[in-house]
RODO-2510 file (C-alpha; in nm, 4 decimals, decimal comma):
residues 124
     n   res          X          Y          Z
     1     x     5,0512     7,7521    -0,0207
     2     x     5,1132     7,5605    -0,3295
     3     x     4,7627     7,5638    -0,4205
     4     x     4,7252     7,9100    -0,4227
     5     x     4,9485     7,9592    -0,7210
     6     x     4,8949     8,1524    -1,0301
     7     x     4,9759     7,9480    -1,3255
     8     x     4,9331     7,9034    -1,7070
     9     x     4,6048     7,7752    -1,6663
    10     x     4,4240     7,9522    -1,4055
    11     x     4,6306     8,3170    -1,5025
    12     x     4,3270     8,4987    -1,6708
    13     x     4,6022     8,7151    -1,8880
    14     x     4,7028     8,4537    -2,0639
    15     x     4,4023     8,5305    -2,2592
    16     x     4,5111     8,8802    -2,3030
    17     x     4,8442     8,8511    -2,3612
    18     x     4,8810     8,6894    -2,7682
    19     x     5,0955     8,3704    -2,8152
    20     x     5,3499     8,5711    -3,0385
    21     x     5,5133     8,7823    -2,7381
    22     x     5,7635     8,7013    -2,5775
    23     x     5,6695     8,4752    -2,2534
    24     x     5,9067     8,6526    -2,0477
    25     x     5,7227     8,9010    -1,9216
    26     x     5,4502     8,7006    -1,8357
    27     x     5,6512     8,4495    -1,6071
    28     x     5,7686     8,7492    -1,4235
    29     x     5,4290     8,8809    -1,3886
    30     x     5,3154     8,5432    -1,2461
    31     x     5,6113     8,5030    -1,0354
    32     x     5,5737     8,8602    -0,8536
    33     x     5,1827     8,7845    -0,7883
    34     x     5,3064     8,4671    -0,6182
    35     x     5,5508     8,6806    -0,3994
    36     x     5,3119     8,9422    -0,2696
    37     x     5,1995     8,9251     0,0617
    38     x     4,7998     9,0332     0,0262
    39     x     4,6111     9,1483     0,2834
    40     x     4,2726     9,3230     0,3332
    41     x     4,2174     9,5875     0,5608
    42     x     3,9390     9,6573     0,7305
    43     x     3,7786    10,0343     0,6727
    44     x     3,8352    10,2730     0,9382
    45     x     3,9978    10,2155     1,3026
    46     x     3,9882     9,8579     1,3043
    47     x     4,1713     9,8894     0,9440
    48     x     4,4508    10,0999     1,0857
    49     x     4,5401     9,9168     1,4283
    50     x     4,5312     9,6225     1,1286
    51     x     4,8313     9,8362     0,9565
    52     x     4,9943     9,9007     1,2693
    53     x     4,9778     9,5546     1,4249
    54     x     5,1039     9,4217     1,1074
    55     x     5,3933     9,6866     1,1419
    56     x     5,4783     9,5624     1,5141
    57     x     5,4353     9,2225     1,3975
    58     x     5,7244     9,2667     1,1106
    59     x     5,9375     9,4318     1,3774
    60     x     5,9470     9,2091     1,6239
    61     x     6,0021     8,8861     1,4442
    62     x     6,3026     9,0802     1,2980
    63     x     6,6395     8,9426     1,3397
    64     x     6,8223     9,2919     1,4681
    65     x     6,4955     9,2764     1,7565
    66     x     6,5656     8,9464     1,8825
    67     x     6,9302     9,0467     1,9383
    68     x     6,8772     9,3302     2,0637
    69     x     6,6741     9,1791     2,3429
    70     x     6,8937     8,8595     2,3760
    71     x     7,2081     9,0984     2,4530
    72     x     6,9523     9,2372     2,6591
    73     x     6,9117     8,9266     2,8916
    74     x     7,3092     8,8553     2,8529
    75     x     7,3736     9,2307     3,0143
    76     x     7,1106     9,1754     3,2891
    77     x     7,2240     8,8501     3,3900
    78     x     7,5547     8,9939     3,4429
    79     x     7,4308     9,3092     3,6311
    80     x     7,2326     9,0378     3,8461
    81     x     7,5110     8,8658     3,9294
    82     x     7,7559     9,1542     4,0399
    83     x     7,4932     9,3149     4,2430
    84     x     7,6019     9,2016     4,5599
    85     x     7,9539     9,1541     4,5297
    86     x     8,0157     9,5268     4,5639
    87     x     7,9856     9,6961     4,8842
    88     x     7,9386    10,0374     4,7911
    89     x     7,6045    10,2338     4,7766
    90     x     7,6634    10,4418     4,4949
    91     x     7,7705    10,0912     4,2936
    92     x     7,4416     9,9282     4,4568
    93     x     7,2204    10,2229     4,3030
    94     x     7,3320    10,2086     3,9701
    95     x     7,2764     9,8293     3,9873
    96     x     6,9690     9,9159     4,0940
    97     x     6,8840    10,1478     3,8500
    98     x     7,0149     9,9572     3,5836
    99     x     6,7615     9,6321     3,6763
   100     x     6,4907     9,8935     3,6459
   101     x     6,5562     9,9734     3,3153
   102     x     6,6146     9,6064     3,1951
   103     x     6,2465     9,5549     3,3825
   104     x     6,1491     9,8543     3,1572
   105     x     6,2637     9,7186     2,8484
   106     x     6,1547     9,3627     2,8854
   107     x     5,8141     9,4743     2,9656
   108     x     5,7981     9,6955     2,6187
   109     x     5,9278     9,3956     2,4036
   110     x     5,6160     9,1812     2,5930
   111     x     5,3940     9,4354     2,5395
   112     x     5,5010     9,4356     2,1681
   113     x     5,4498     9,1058     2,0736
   114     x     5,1275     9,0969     2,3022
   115     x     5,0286     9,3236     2,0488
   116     x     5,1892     9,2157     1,7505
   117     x     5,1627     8,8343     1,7734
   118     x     4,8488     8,8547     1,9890
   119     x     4,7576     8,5909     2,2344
   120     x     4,6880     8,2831     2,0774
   121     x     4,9053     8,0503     1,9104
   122     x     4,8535     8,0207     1,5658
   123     x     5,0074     7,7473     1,3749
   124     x     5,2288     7,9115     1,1316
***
């Protein structure tokens, strides 16, 4: 990452820019190229599942996602664990129905980062 720096003496508008302004503006002009995140889209369909992968992608490494789906697991464990203790069928259903929509849920976040991440490890 390092290596792919802009500075003084690869910056071509150093050339443009005359010795007699004020540097300022050209540090933050090298700093914010160094920030962006560049990517290159491919034209047409592939280019916008591109766009829209790299949207899921942003999403689900998120920190509010990954809580979200940890209190998740922390409500279904409970809801596991009190399903038989009750003896009532009305209780038992909403258990019931309750496990189904944790299933639903857990299958939509691995669906996400199927999608998102894809599925093969890349070194980050």
């Amino acid at each position: 990452m390092e290596e792919n720096k802009i500075v003084a003496s690869n910056w071509s508008g150093n050339t443009v820019l005359p010795i007699t302004y004020n540097q300022i503006p050209a540090v933050r002009i090298k700093k914010s190229l160094n920030l962006q995140d560049w990517d290159i889209w491919r034209p047409g369909v592939l280019g916008v599942l591109h766009g829209i992968r790299r949207k899921i992608r942003s999403v689900i490494q998120s920190t509010i996602f990954n809580s979200i789906v940890l209190i998740c697991v922390f409500l279904n464990t409970i809801i596991l664990a009190c399903n038989g203790l009750v003896k009532n069928d009305d209780v038992n259903q909403v258990f019931i129905d309750l496990n189904t929509v944790f299933i639903i849920i857990f299958a939509t976040e691995m669906f996400l980062k199927i999608v998102g991440l894809g599925l093969k490890s890349k070194s980050l």
